[in-house]
ZAMARGU-4260 file (C-alpha; in steps of 0.2 Angstrom, whole numbers, plus 5000, padded with zeros to 4 digits):
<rodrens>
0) 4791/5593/4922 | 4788/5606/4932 | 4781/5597/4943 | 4797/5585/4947 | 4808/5599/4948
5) 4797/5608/4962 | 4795/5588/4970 | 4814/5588/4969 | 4817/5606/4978 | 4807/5600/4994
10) 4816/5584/4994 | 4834/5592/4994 | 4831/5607/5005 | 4842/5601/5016 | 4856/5599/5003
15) 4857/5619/5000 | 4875/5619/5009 | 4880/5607/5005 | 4877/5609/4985 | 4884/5627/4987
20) 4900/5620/4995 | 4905/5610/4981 | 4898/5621/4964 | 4895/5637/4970 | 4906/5647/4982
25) 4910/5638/4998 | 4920/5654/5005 | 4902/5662/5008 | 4897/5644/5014 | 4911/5647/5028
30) 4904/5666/5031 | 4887/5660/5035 | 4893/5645/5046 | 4905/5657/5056 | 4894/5670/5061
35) 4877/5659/5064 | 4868/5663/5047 | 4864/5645/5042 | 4847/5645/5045 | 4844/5638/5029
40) 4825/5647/5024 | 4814/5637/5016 | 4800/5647/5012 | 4794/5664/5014 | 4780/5677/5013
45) 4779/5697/5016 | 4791/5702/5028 | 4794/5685/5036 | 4807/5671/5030 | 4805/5653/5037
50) 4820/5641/5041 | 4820/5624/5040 | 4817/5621/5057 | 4801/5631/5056 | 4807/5647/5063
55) 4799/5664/5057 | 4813/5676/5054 | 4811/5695/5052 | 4820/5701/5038 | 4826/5718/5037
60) 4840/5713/5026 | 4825/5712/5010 | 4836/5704/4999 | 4848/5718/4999 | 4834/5731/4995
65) 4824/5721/4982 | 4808/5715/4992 | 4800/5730/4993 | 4785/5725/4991 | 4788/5709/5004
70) 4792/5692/4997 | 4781/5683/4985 | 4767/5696/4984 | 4752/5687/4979 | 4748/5699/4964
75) 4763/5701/4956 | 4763/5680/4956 | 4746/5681/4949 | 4752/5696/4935 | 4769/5682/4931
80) 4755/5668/4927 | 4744/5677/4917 | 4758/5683/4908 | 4765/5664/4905 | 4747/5660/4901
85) 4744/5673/4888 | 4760/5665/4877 | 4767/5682/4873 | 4778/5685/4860 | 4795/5689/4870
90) 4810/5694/4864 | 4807/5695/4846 | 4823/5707/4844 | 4817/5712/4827 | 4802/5720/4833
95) 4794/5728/4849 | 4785/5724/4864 | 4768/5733/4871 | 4773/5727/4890 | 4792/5737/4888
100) 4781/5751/4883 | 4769/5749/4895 | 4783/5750/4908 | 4793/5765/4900 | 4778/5773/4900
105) 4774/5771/4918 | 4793/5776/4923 | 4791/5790/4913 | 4775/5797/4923 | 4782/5792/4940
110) 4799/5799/4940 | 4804/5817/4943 | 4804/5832/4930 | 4807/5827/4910 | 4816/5809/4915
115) 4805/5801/4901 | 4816/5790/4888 | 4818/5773/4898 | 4831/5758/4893 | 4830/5742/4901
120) 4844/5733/4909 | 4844/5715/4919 | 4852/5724/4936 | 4859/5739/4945 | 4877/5737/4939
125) 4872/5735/4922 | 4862/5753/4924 | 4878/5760/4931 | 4886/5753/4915 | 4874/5759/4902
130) 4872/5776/4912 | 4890/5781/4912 | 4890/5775/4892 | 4877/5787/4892 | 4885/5801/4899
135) 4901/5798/4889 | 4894/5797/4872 | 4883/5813/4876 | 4894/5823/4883 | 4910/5819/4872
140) 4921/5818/4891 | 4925/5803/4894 | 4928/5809/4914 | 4918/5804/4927 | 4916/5811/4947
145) 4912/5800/4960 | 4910/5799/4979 | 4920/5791/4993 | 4911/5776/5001 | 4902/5775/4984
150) 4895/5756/4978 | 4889/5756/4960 | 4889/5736/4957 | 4905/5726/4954 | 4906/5726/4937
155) 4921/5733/4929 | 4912/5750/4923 | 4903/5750/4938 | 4917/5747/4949 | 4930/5760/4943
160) 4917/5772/4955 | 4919/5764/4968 | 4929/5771/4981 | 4933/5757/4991 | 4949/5749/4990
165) 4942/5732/4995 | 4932/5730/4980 | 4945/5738/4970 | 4960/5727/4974 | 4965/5716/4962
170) 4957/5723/4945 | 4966/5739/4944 | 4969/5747/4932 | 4953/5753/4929 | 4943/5765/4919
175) 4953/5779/4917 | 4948/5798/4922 | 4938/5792/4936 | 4938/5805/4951 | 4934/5803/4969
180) 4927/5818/4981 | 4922/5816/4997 | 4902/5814/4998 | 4893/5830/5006 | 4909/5841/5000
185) 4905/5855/4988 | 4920/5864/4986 | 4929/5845/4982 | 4915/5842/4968 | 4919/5861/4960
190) 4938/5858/4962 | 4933/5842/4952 | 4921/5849/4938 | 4930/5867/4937 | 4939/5861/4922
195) 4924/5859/4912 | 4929/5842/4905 | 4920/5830/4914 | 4906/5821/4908 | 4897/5814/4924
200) 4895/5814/4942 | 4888/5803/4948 | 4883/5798/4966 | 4871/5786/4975 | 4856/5797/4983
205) 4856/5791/5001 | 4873/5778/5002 | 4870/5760/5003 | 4889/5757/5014 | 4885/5767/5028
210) 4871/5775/5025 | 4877/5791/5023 | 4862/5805/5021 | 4866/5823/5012 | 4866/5838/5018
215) 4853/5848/5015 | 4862/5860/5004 | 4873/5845/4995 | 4861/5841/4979 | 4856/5857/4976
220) 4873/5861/4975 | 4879/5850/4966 | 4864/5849/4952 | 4870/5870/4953 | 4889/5864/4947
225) 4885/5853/4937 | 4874/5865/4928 | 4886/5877/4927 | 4899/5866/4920 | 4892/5858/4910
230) 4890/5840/4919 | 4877/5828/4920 | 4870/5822/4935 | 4868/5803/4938 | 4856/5798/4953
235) 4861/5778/4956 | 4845/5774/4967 | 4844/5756/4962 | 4846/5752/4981 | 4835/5770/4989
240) 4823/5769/4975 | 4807/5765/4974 | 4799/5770/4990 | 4813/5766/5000 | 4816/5782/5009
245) 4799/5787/5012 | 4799/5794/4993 | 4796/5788/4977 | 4813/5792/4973 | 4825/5799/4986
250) 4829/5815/4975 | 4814/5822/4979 | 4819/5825/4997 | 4828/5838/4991 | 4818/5842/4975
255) 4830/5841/4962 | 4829/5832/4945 | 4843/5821/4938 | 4851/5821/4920 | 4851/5801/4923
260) 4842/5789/4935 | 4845/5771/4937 | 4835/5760/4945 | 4834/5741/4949 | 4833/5729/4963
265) 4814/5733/4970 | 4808/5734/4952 | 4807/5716/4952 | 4795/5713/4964 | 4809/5701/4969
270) 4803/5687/4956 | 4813/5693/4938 | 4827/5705/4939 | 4824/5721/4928 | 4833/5737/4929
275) 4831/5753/4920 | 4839/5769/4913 | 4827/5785/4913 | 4835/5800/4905 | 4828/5814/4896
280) 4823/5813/4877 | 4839/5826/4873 | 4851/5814/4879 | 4845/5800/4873 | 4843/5807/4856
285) 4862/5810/4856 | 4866/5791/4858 | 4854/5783/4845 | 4856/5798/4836 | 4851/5788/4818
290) 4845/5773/4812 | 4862/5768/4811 | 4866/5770/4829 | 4848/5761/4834 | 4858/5746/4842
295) 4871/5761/4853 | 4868/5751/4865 | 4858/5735/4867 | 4856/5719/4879 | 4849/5702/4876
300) 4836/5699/4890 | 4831/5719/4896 | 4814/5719/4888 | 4808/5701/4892 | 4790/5702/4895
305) 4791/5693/4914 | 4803/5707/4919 | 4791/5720/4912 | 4774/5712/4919 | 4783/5710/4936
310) 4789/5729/4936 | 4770/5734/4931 | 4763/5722/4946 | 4778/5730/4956 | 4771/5749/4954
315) 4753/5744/4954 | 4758/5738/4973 | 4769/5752/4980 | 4753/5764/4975 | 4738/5754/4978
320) 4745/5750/4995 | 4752/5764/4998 | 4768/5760/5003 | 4780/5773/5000 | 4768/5782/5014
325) 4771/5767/5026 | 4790/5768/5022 | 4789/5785/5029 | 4780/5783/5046 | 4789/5767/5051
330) 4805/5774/5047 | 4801/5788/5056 | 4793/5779/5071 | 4811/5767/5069 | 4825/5781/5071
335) 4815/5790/5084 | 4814/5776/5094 | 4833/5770/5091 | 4839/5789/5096 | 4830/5786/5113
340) 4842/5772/5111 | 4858/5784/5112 | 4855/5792/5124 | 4853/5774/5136 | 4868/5766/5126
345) 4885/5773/5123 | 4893/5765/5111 | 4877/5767/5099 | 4883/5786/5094 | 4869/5789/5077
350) 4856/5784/5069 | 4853/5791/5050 | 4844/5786/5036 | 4828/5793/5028 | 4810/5780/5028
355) 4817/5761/5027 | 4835/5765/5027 | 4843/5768/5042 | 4860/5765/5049 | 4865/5763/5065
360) 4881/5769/5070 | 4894/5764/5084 | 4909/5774/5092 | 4920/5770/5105 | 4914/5771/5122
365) 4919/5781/5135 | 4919/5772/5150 | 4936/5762/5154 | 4931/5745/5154 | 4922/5747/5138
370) 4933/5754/5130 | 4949/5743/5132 | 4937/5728/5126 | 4932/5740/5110 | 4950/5743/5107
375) 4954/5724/5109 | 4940/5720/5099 | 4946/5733/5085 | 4965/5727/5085 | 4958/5710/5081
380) 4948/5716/5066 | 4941/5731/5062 | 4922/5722/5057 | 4921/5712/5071 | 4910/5722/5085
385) 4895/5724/5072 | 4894/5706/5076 | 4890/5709/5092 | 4872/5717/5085 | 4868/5706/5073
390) 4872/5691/5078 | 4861/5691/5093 | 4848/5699/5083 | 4846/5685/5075 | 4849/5670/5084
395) 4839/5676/5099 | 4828/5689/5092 | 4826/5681/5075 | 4826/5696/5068 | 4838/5696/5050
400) 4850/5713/5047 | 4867/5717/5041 | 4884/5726/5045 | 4885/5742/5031 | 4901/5739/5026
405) 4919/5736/5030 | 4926/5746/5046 | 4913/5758/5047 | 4904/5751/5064 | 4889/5753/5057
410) 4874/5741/5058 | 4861/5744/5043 | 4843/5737/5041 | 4833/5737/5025 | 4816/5731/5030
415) 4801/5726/5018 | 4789/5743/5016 | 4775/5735/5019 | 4782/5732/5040 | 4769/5737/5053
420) 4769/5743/5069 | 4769/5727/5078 | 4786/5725/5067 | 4793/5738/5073 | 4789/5735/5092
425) 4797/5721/5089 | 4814/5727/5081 | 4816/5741/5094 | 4813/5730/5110 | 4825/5719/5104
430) 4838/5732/5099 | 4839/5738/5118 | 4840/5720/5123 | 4853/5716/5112 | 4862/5734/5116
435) 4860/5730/5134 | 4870/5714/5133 | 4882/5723/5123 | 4886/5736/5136 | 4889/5721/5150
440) 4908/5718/5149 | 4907/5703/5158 | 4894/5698/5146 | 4889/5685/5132 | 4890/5695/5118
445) 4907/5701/5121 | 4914/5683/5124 | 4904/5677/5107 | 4913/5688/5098 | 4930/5687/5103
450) 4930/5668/5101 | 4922/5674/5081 | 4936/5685/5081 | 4948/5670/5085 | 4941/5657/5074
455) 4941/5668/5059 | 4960/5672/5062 | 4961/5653/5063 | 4953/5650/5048 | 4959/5663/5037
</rodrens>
């Protein structure tokens, strides 16, 4: 059987479209068409995806964040097949697992401070979930603080903190005594917490939209507050966990511990999604507070033993190949050698980001010429010029990567941790290529995306 089905998945490769425009969701089928995205990948290893005409591709996209490791990493494939092998005894429900044990007990030595009573979820939005249920239930306040520019999942929980309007729209109303402050704002977060009534505040480490990095002082701060009125702290690092930043976790930058960390996405090893809650054993003990209240909260598929196996194999990776260590020195070696890059390029104004996440931001250029196109280009719509990045990276660098959000004029890359040098070369020779094309007015890449610009108006 499994066989066929394998036999059946080369044979209809070329149908992914096609099969995706009639049951799944042909609007994204439009999205990729549009902008030059239907490659249509057909296999892949480590940091490379390969499309059905046999081009390698770069990806620093990861999957959103989950192939940390690289794609199909040989161990964590062996772990999966020793563990289908061995005929465990999954989800029992009436009784427990030693690989979830296994698992909590590593997450409970690798993460910061006390964090040490784990529950499993199936993905990040789920975490969120669980984690402000958490929060709620210890605390007894049913408010929750969040920042602007935050993305928690889409989830309806998980969605009431976010702070953009266009994930928002059409599901308000929401979960009541949600509050937004801006991120990196102190006295906003005291103004918020002063009445002694929230339960949570809860932020996203490094920001995924944007990649908007803390100030130094920010978390320290804020862990101050919430301290002082009496507020738990939950880190979301389900994208900037993990090794991601160039740390295991991304709090330890600025060396402060969490009352609540969820974490998701690069657990996985990119082959079973598996998320998890780490808390402390004090606030845990206040949910399942008796035998009563042993099913407080609860899920279906959180403890399978595939999802746990693959988050062992998962760890076991990051350490033995050091990769939280190689996160750090490319992403160093990649934001120093995109900053050269503002200094020859206008229009590129920033680069932020801490190890594997970066952002790259654009501003309006000075120069005349430019900046009537820019302006035009904006009127139009306001996500058009990332585009202008992107798309070339891709079809002429093959190199994979994303805009960071809507109207922020910011082009993010999430590359596997395990990249190398010759990666990197790579990324940074073809970011000035495509930057120089992109400050030629007369150019391609201006006319490419103009015309984007008018077909989408077209076709909207």
């Amino acid at each position: 059987m499994s066989t066929e089905i394998v036999e059946k998945y080369q044979e209809r490769l070329a149908e992914a479209y096609t099969l995706h425009r009639k049951f799944v969701n042909p609007q994204f089928v439009r999205v990729l068409e549009v902008i030059g995205y239907d490659r249509n990948y057909v296999s892949a290893e480590g940091a490379y995806l390969t499309d059905a005409n046999g081009v390698k591709v770069l990806d620093f996209l990861a999957g959103f964040g989950v192939y940390n490791i690289g794609r199909n990493h040989p161990h964590v494939a062996r772990v999966l097949h020793d563990t289908i092998d061995a005929k465990t005894a999954s989800l029992v429900q009436m009784d427990l697992g030693v690989l979830s044990g296994m698992l909590a007990e590593k997450l409970a030595e690798i993460t910061p401070g006390n964090l040490e009573a784990v529950f499993f979820t199936n993905s990040g939005t789920e975490g969120v979930e669980g984690a402000l249920k958490f929060a709620r239930q210890a605390s007894g306040k049913h408010k929750i603080v969040h920042c602007h520019h935050a993305f928690h999942g889409l989830t309806l929980g998980a969605l009431s903190v976010n702070a953009n309007p266009e994930f928002r729209e059409r599901n308000e109303p929401l979960l009541p005594g949600c509050i937004p402050v801006p991120f990196n704002d102190l006295d906003a977060l005291e103004e918020a917490l002063r009445g002694g009534d929230v339960g949570a505040f809860i932020f996203e480490t490094v920001q995924g939209k944007g990649v908007f990095v803390p100030d130094d002082d920010y978390l320290k701060g804020a862990r101050e507050l919430c301290d002082r009125y009496g507020t738990y702290m939950i880190a979301d690092e389900v994208q900037c966990g993990l090794g991601r930043t160039g740390k295991m976790f991304a709090v330890e930058h600025w060396g402060i511990v969490p009352d609540i960390l969820v974490i998701s996405k690069a657990l996985s090893g990119g082959f079973i999604p598996v998320g998890a809650i780490v808390t402390t054993r004090e606030i845990h003990g206040k949910i399942f507070d008796s035998m009563e209240r042993c099913f407080a909260h609860s899920n279906t598929f959180g403890q399978n033993d595939l999802a746990m196996a693959a988050g062992l194999a998962t760890i076991e990776v990051l350490e033995k190949e050091n990769l939280v260590e190689n996160s750090a020195r490319m992403g160093g070696r990649i934001i120093a050698g995109m900053q050269k890059l503002t200094e020859k390029y206008e229009m590129l104004s920033e680069v932020r980001g801490k190890g594997l996440m970066i952002g790259m931001q654009f501003a309006e250029p000075k120069s005349m010429a430019l900046k009537a196109s820019w302006k035009l280009l904006h009127k139009m719509n306001n996500d058009l010029f990332c585009q202008m990045i992107t798309m070339p990276l891709l079809e002429k660098h093959n190199i994979l990567s994303q805009v960071a959000g809507h109207g922020l004029d910011t082009v993010k890359i999430l590359p596997p941790l395990m990249i190398n040098d010759v990666d990197v070369d790579k990324f940074l020779a073809a970011m000035d290529d495509v930057l120089k094309e992109a400050h030629k007015i007369t150019g391609s890449a201006w006319k490419t995306v103009k015309d984007l610009g008018i077909r989408t108006a077209r076709t909207s």
